[in-house]
C-alpha positions as CSV (number, residue, x, y, z in Angstrom):
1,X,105.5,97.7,113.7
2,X,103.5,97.3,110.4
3,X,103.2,100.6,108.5
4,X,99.7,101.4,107.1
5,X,99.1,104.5,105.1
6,X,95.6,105.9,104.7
7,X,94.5,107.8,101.1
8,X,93.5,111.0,102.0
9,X,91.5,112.2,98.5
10,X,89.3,115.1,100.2
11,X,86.6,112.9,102.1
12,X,86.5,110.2,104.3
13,X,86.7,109.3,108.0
14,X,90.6,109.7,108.2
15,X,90.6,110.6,111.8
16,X,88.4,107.4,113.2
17,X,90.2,104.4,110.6
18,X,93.8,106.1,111.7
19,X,92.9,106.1,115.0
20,X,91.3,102.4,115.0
21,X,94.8,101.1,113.3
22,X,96.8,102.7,115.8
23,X,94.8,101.1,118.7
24,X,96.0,97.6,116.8
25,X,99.8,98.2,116.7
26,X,100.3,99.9,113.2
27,X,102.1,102.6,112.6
28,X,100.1,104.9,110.3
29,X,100.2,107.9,108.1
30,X,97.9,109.8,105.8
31,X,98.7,110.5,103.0
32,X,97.7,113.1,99.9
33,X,99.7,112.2,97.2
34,X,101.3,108.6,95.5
35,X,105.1,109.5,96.1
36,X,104.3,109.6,100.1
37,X,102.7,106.1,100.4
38,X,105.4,104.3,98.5
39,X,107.8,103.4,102.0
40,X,104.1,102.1,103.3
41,X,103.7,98.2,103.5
42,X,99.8,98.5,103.7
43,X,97.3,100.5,102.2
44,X,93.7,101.8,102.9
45,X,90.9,103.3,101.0
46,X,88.3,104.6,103.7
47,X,85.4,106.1,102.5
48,X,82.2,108.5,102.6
49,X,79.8,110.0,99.9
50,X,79.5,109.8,96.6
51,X,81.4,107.5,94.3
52,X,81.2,110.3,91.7
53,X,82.8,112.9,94.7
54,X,85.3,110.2,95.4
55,X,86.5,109.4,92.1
56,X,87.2,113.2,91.3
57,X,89.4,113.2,94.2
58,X,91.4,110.5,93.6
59,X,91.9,111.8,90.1
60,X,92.9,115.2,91.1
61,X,95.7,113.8,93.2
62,X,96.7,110.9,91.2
63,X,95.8,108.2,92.7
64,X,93.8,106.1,90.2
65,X,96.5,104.5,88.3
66,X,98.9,103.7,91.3
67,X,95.8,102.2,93.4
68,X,95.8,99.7,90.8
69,X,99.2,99.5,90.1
70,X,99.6,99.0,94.0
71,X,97.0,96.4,93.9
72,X,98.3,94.5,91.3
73,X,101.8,94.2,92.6
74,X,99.7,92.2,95.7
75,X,100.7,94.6,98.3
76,X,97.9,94.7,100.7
77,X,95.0,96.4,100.5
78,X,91.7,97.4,102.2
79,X,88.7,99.3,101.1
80,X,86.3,100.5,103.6
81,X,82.6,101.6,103.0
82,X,83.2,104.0,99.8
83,X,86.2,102.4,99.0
84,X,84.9,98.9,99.2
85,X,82.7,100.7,96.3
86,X,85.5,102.0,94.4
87,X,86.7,98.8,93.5
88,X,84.3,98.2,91.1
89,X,83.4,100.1,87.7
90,X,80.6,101.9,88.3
91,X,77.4,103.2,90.4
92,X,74.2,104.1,89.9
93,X,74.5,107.0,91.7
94,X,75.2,109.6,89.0
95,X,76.2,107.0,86.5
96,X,80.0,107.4,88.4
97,X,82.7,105.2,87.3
98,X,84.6,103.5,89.7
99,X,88.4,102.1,89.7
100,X,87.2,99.1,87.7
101,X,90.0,96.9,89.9
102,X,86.9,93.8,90.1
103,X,83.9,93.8,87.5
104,X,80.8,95.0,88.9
105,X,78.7,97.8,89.9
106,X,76.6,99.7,92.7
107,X,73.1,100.0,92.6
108,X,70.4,101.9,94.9
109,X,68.3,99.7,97.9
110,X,64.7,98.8,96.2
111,X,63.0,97.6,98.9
112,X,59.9,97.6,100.1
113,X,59.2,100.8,102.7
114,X,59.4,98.6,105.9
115,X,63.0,99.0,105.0
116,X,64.9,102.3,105.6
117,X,67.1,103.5,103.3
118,X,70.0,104.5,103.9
119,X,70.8,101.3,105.5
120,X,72.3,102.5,108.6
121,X,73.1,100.6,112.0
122,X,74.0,96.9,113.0
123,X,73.8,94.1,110.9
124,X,75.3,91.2,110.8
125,X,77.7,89.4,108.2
126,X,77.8,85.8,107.3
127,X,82.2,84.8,106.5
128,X,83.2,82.4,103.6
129,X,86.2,81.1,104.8
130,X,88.7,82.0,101.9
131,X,92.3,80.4,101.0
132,X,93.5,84.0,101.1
133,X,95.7,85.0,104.4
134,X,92.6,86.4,106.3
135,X,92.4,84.8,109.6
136,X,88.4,84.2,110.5
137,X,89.2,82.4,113.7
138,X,87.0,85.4,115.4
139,X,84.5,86.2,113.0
140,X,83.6,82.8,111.8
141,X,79.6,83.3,113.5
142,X,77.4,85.6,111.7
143,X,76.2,86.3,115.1
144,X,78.8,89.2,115.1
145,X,77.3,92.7,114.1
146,X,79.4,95.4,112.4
147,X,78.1,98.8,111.5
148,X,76.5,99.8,108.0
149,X,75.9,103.4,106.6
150,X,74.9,103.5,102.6
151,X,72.2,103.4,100.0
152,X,74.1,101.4,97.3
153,X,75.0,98.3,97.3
154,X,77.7,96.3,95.2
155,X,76.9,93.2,92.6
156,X,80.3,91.6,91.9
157,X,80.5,90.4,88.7
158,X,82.6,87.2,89.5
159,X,80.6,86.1,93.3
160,X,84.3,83.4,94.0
161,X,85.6,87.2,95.4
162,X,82.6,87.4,98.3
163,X,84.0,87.3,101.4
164,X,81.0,88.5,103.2
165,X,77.3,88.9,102.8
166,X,74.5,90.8,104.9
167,X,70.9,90.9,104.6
168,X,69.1,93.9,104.5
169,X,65.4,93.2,102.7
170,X,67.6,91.3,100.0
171,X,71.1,89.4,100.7
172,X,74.0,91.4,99.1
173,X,77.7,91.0,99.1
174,X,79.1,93.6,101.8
175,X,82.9,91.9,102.0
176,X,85.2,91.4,99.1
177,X,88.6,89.0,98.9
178,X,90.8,88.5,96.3
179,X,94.2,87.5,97.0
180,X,95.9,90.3,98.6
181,X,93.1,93.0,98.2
182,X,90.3,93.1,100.5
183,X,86.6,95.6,101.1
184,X,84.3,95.9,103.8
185,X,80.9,97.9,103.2
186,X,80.5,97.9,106.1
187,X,82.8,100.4,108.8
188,X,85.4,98.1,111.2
189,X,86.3,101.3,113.0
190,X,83.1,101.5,113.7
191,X,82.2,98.1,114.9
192,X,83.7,98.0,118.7
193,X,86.5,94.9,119.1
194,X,85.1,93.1,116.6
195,X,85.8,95.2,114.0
196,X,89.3,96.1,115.4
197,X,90.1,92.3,114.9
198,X,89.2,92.7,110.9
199,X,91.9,95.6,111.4
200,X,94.8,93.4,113.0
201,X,94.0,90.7,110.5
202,X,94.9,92.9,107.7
203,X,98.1,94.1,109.3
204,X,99.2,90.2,109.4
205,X,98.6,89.4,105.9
């Protein structure tokens, strides 16, 4: 059974992403500090709120420097929502500074008023097929809708690590990939058996 532990940093839907992993096979823990997620094979970031709330978390615990010592090492790694946000260096909102793992930042919808903001709801997300270990055999059709809940939006610096885009007024990137490390903006636990199957892909990489 693939072990998954789940950063608990104050915030976050722990209960639903825990619950969503277990349904796939994985054993999983949450954890509150580093030294517990070191006998942990995978490793998740979920996320809700602020970047700025987030990141003040994270540093209180101490989990800035060995999320990116973790990622580095190519253990894998998933970022969900906030986390997917986290990633980057920095938001808009409150001029917050993220983990600056990819270059990049979030900035606030601007669309026209036809368009709500938050985006919240189903949308659907158009796959690049990637060389990394992600198996798209089920989510290949951008016919597929997962569910979205946030007013920011992320602008990778280097656009080879989209994985996934979705169109909400404007097209933006809502899935990262880069070798080992992979984000979703949008919420798999959330997304019915489709989103499951983005869960039991990551526990085979």
């Amino acid at each position: 059974m693939t072990s998954v532990a789940i950063i608990d940093y104050g915030m976050g839907n722990l209960h639903s992403v825990s619950k969503a992993f277990e349904k796939v096979g994985a054993q999983v823990a949450i954890i509150s500090q580093p030294d517990e997620g070191s006998r942990f094979e995978r490793l998740v970031l979920p996320g809700v709120g602020s970047l700025g709330d987030c990141m003040k978390g994270l540093e209180e615990r101490g989990f800035c420097d060995w999320i990116r010592d973790w990622i580095a090492s190519e253990k894998p790694f998933l970022g969900v929502c906030l986390g997917f946000q986290a990633l980057f260096e920095a938001s808009e909102e409150n001029d917050a500074k993220g983990l600056g793992v990819f270059s990049g930042k979030a900035e606030r919808f601007n669309l026209p008023h036809e368009y709500k903001i938050p985006h919240m709801g189903w949308n659907a997300v158009k796959f690049t097929p990637t060389n990394g270990p992600m198996d798209l055999e089920l989510i290949r059709s951008d016919q597929h809708q997962f569910y979205f809940d946030h007013s920011y939006y992320v602008i990778p610096s280097d656009l080879s690590i989209a994985w996934g885009e979705t169109t909400h007024g404007d097209t933006f990137v809502s899935a990262v990939s880069s070798g080992r490390t992979f984000a979703t903006q949008f919420h798999p636990e959330k997304s019915q058996a489709i989103g499951l199957q983005i869960y039991e892909n990551f526990l085979n990489v």
